[in-house]
C-alpha positions in Angstrom: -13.2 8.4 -52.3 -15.9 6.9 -51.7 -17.5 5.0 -48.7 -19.7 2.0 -48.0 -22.4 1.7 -45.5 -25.7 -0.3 -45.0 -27.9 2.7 -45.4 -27.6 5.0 -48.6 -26.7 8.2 -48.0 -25.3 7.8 -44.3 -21.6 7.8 -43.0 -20.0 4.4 -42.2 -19.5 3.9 -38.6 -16.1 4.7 -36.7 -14.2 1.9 -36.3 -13.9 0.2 -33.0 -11.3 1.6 -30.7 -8.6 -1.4 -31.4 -9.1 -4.2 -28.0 -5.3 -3.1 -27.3 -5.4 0.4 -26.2 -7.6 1.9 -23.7 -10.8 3.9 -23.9 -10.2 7.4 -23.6 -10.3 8.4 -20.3 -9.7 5.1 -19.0 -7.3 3.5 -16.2 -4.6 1.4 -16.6 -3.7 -0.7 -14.0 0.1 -2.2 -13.9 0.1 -4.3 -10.6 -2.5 -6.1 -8.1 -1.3 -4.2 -5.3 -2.5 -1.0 -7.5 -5.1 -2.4 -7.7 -5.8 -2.6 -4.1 -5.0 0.6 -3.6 -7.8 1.8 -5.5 -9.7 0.6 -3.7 -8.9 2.3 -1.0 -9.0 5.1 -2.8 -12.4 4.4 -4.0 -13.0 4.5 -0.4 -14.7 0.9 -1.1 -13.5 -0.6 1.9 -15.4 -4.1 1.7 -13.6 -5.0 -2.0 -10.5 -3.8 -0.5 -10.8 -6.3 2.5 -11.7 -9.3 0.2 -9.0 -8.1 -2.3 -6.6 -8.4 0.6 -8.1 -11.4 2.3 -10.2 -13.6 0.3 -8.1 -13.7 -3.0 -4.7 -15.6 -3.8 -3.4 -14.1 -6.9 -2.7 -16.1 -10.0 -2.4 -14.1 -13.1 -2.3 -10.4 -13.3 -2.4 -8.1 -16.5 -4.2 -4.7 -17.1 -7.5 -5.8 -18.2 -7.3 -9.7 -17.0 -7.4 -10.8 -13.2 -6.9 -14.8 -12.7 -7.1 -15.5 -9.2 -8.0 -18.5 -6.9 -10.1 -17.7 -3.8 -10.2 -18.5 0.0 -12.3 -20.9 1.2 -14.5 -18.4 2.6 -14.8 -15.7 0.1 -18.1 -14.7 -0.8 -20.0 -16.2 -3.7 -20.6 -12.7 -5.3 -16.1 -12.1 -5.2 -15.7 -12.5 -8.8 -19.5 -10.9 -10.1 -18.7 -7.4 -7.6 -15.1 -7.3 -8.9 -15.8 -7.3 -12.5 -18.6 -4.5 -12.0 -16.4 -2.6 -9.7 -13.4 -2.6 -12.2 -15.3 -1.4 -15.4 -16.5 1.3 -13.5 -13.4 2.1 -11.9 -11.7 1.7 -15.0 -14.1 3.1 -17.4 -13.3 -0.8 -19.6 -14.5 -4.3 -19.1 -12.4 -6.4 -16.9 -12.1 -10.6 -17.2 -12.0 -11.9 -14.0 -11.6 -15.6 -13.8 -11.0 -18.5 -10.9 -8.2 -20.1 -11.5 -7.5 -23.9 -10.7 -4.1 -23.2 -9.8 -3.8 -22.1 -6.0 -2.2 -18.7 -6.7 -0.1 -17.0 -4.1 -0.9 -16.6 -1.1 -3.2 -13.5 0.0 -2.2 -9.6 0.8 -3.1 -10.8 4.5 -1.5 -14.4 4.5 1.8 -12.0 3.4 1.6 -10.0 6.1 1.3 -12.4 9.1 4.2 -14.3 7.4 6.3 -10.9 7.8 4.7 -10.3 11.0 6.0 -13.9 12.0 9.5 -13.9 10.7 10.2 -10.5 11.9 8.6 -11.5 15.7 10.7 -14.8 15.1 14.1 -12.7 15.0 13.6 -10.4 17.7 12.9 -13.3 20.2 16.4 -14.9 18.8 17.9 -11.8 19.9 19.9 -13.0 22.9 19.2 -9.6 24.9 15.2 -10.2 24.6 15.6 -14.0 25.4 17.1 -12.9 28.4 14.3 -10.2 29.0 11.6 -13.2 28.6 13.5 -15.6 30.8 13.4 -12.4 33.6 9.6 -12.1 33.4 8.5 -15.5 33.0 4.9 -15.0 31.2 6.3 -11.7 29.3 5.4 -12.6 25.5 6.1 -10.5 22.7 2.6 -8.2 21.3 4.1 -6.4 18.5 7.0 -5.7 16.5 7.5 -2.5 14.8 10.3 -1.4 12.2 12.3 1.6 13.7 11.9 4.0 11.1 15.2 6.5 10.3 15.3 9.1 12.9 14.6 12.8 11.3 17.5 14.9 12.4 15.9 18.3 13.5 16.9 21.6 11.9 18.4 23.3 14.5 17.3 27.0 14.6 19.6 29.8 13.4 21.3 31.1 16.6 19.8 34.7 16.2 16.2 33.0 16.2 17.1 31.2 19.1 18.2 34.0 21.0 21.6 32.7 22.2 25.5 33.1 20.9 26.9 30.0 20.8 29.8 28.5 21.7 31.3 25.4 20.1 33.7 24.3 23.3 30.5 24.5 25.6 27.7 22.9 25.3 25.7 25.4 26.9 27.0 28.0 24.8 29.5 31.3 25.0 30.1 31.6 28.9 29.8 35.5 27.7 26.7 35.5 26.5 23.8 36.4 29.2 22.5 33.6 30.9 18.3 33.3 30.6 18.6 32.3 34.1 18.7 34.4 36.8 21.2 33.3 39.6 20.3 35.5 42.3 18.4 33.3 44.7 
């Protein structure tokens, strides 16, 4: 077999990793929120701030970023996120503004939630009567209630007592831990 090259004598070059599959050792990116997350986990706090509030997401693909920007964005947006990505990444990134006015931003999102959810709890007939008690009273925040944990009770020997299903304050044999002699 043999093999052609522009110098006589020398190996032909390696071909090209195909434009399709990533550098070794690179990063493949499957969402914009990923890619906002690292970010953060770049610790690179000012990209992840104009990530979340300066851009309006168009077009997303691993590799290709097509988003329109917020009035005030800085100038530099598109420049710093290309750089950022390919060394991120360890591969060149196309970042493009779009004409198209994309969705609105990571932060826009949020205050929408923010607003529908503060929305329903002051349709919630028990807090309009609250606010009409305490004329002035405005709702700050709104918080999701997260599933209460149910605590692992401790086994009754570690605990020290005997329980007693039919009281509550356990077997009315077992020695109290209280003295009653006053």
């Amino acid at each position: 077999m043999r093999t052609t090259s522009s110098r006589a004598g020398s190996p032909a070059p390696a071909p090209a990793p195909r434009p399709t599959e990533p550098a070794r050792g690179a990063v493949a990116i499957a969402r914009f929120e990923n890619l906002v997350a690292l970010a953060e986990e770049k610790r690179d706090l000012p990209t992840r701030t104009a990530l979340e509030r300066d851009v309006r997401l168009v077009r997303f693909e691993d590799g290709k970023l097509e988003i329109a920007l917020e009035p005030g964005a800085p100038k530099s947006l598109v420049h710093e996120l290309s750089r950022k990505l390919a060394e991120w990444t360890g591969r060149r990134w196309l970042v493009v503004v779009s004409t198209e006015a994309g969705a609105p931003s990571l932060r826009a999102q949020l205050e929408a939630q923010r607003s529908e959810l503060v929305r329903g709890v002051r349709a919630d007939p028990l807090v309009q009567s609250v606010l009409s008690r305490f004329p002035g009273a405005e709702i700050v925040d709104v918080r999701r209630r997260e599933p209460d944990a149910v605590p692992a009770e401790p086994a009754a020997e570690e605990a020290g007592a005997v329980l007693d299903e039919s009281s509550a304050f356990g077997s009315r044999g077992a020695e109290d831990a209280v003295d009653d002699d006053f």
